[in-house]
C-alpha positions as CSV (number, residue, x, y, z in Angstrom):
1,X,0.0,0.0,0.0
2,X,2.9,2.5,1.1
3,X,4.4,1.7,-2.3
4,X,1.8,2.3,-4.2
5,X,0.9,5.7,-2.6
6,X,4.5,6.8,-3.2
7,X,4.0,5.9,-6.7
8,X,0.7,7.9,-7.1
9,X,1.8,10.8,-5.4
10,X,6.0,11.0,-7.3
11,X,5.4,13.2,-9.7
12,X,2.4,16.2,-10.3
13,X,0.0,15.0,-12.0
14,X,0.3,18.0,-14.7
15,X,1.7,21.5,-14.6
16,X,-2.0,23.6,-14.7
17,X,-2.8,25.5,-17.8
18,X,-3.6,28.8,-18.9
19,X,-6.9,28.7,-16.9
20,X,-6.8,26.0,-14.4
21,X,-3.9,25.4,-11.5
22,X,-2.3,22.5,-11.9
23,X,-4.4,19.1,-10.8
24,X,-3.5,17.8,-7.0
25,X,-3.9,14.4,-5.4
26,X,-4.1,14.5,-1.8
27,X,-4.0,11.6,0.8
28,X,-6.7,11.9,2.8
29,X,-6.7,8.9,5.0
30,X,-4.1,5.7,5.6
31,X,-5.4,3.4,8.2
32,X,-4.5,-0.7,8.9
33,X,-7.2,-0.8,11.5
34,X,-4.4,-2.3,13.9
35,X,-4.9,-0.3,17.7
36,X,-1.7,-2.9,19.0
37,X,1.6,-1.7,17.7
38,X,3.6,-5.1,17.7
39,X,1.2,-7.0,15.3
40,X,1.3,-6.9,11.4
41,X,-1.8,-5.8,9.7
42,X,-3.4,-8.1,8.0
43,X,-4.7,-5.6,5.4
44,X,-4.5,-1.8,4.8
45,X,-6.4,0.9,3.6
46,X,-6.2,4.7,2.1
47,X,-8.3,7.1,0.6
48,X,-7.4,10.0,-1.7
49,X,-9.0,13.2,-3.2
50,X,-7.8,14.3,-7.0
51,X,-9.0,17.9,-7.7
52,X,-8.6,17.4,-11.6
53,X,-8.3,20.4,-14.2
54,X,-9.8,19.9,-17.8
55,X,-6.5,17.7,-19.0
56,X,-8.0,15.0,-17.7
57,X,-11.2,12.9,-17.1
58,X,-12.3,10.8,-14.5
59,X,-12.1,8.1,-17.0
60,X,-8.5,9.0,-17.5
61,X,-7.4,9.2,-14.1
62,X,-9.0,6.1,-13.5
63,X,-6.9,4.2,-15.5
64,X,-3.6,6.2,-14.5
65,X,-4.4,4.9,-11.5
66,X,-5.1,1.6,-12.0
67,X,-1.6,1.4,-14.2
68,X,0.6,3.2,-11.3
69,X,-0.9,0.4,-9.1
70,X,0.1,-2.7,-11.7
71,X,2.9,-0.9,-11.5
72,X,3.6,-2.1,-8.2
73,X,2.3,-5.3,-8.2
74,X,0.2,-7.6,-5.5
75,X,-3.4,-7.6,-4.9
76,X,-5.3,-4.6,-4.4
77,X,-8.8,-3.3,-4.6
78,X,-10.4,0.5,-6.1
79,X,-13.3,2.2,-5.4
80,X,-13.9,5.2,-7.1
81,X,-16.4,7.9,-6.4
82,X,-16.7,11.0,-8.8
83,X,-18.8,14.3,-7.8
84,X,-18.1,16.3,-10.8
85,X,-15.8,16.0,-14.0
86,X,-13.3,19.2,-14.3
87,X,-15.0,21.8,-17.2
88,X,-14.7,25.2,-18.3
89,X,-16.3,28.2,-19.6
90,X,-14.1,29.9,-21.6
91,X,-13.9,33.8,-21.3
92,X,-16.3,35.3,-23.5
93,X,-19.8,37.4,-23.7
94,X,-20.9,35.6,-20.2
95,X,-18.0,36.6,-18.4
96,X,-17.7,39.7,-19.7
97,X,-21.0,40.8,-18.8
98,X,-20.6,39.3,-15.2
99,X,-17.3,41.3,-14.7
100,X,-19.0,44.4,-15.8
101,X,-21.8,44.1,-13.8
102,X,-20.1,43.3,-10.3
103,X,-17.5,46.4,-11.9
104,X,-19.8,48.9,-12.2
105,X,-21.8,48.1,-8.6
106,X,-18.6,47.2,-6.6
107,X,-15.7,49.0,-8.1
108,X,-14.0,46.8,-8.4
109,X,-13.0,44.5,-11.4
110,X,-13.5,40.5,-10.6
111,X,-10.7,37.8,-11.5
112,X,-11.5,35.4,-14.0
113,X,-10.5,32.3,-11.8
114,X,-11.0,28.1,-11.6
115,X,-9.4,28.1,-7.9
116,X,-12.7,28.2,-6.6
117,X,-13.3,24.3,-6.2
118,X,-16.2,21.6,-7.2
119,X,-18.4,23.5,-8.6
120,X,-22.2,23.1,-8.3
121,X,-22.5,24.3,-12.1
122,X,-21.1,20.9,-13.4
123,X,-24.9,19.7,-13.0
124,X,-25.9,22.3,-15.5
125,X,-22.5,23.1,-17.5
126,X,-24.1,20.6,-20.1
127,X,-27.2,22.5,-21.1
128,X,-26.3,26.1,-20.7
129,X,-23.1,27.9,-20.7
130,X,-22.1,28.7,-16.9
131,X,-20.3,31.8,-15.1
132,X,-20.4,31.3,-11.4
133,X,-19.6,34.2,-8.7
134,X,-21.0,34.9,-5.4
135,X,-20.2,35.8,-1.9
136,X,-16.9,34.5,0.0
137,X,-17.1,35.0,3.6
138,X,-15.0,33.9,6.6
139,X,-17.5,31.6,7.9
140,X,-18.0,30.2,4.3
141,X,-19.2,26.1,4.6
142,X,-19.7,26.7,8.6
143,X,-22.0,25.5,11.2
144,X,-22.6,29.5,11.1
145,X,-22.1,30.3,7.9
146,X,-23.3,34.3,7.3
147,X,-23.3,37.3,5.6
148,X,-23.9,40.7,6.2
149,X,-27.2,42.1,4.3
150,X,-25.3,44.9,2.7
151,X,-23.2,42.2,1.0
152,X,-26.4,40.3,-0.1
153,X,-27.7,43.8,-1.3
154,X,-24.7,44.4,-3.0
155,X,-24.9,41.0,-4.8
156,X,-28.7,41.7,-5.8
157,X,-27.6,44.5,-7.6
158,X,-25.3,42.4,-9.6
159,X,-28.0,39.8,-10.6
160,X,-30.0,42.5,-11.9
161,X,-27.2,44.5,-13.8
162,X,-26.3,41.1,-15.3
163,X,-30.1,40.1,-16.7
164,X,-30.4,44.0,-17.7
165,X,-27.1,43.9,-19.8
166,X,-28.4,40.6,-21.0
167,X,-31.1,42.2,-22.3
168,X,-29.9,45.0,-23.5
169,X,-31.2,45.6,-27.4
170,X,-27.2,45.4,-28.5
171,X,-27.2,41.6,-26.4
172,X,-30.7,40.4,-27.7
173,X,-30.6,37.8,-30.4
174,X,-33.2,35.7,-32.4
175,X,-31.4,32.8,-30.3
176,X,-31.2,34.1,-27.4
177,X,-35.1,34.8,-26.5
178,X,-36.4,32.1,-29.1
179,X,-37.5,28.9,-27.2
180,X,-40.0,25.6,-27.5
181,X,-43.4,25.9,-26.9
């Protein structure tokens, strides 16, 4: 097992790209479920976490794992859970119209950035083109989590200056507003 961690974890996985950092694999647990420390385990376990950037695929990785493992040799066993594959937007009308919009109520131009994390647009990436941006806050995915309501305000006011320049006669097209019935 030690082995074949030290083989999946050698070398970086890639060098990042032009929009994405590069990918990380990071051990997350190791455990032989042994509580005496003068007995050999019969068997041991780990768990890792791969944050992947859009050079690879879960499909991909997958089998880069699998072949580090052979690599090694002697039995082992993979279970694989995946929340989201690694996509991206490229820059474009969306993003330009987000960053003017938080610009022109905040000030302040935003960062076009993928450092964010698992996003909960990779449920929708596939039927709509996806920019996402929102409030970060210290307490951000805690028991407490909060914001203050001028920052929720302040982000309201963003929503609608995106769906007005949307809308905007110069940003209306036949495909744009056209639709099934």
């Amino acid at each position: 097992l030690v082995r074949m961690l030290a083989a999946l974890t050698a070398e970086p996985l890639d060098r990042g790209n032009e929009h994405f950092q590069p990918s990380t694999l990071a051990l997350t647990t190791i455990d032989v479920g042994n509580p005496a420390d003068n007995v050999i385990p019969a068997k041991g376990s780990a768990s890792f976490n791969i944050r992947f950037n859009d050079e690879h695929t879960s499909d991909t990785l997958k089998n880069w794992i699998r072949r580090k493992c052979d690599s090694v040799g002697g039995p082992y066993d993979l279970t694989f859970r995946v929340s989201g594959e690694s996509f991206l937007t490229l820059p474009g009308r969306l993003s330009d119209l987000v960053a003017e919009a938080v610009q022109r109520v905040t000030g302040h131009r935003p960062e076009l950035s993928t450092t964010g994390g698992t996003s909960d647009a990779r449920f929708i990436k596939n039927h709509c083109p996806v920019v996402e941006f929102g409030i970060v806050g210290q307490t951000m995915h805690k028991v407490d989590e909060h914001v203050s309501v001028t920052d929720v305000e302040r982000l309201t006011d963003i929503y609608e200056a995106v769906i007005d320049g949307f809308f905007t006669p110069d940003n209306v097209t036949h495909e744009s507003v056209s639709g099934k019935v």
